[in-house]
N, C-alpha and C positions, 0 to 999 in steps of 0.2 A: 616676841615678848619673853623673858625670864622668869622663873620660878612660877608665883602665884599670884604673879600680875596679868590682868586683862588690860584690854584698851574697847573703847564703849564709844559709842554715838548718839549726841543725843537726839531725843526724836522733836520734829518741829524745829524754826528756829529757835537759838536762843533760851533754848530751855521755854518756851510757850507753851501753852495749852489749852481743850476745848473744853467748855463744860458740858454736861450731857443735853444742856438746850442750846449748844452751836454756838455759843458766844466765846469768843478769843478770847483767854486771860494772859495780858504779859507776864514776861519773867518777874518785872520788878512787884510784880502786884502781890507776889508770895508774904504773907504772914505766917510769922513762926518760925518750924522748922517740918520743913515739907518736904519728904523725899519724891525721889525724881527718877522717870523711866528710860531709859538705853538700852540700845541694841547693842551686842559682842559682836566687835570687828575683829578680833585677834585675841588667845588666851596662850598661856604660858606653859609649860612642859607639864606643872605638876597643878594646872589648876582640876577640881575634878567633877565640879554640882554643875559646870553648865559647859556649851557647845556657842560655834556660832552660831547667830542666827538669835539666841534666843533672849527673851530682853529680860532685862534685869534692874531689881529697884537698888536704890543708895543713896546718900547724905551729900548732896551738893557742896556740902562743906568740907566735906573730908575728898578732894579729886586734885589733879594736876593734871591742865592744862596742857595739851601739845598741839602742834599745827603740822601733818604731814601731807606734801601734795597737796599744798591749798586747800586742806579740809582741816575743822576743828575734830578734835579728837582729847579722851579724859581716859586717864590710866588710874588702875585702883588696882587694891588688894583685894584677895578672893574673900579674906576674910571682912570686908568694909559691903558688901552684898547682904540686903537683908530680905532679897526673895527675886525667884527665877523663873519666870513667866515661859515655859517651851511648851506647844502641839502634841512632842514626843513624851510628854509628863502627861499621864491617864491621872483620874480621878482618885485611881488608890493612894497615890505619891503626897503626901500632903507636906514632907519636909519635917516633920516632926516627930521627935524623939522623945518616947515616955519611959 
């Protein structure tokens, strides 16, 4: 990857997902604009808020699509990330600047 681009995976097929009472909701069934959770498969020399491993939310509208090794795969800008779910983030880190 280059500069402050990542490459992500999404989690589930298809962009899918569970509701908290077990019930699949498809991708198509999105109303609105509803961002969307990935895992970092790969980040860029100069990206710096996250690692791999750690998942990260974003605009399914704002992505490009790639296919490597028979896997789907979405490249973003670090900047198009509007929050970064890691283990290694303690409770004081909250991401915001006053």
């Amino acid at each position: 990857m280059l500069n402050d681009r990542i490459l992500v995976q999404l989690e589930g097929p298809d962009g899918e997902r569970k509701s908290s009472g077990g019930i699949l909701i498809p991708a198509t069934a999105q109303v609105g604009k509803r961002l969307t959770w990935a895992e970092v498969v790969a980040a860029g020399p100069n990206v710096r808020s996250m690692e791999l491993g750690d998942r990260v939310l974003f605009n399914p509208e704002d992505r490009y699509e790639v296919e490597v090794g028979g896997h789907d795969y979405i490249i973003l800008r670090e900047r198009d990330i509007h929050a970064v779910a890691a283990e290694r983030l303690d409770a004081s880190h909250t991401g915001l600047y006053l």
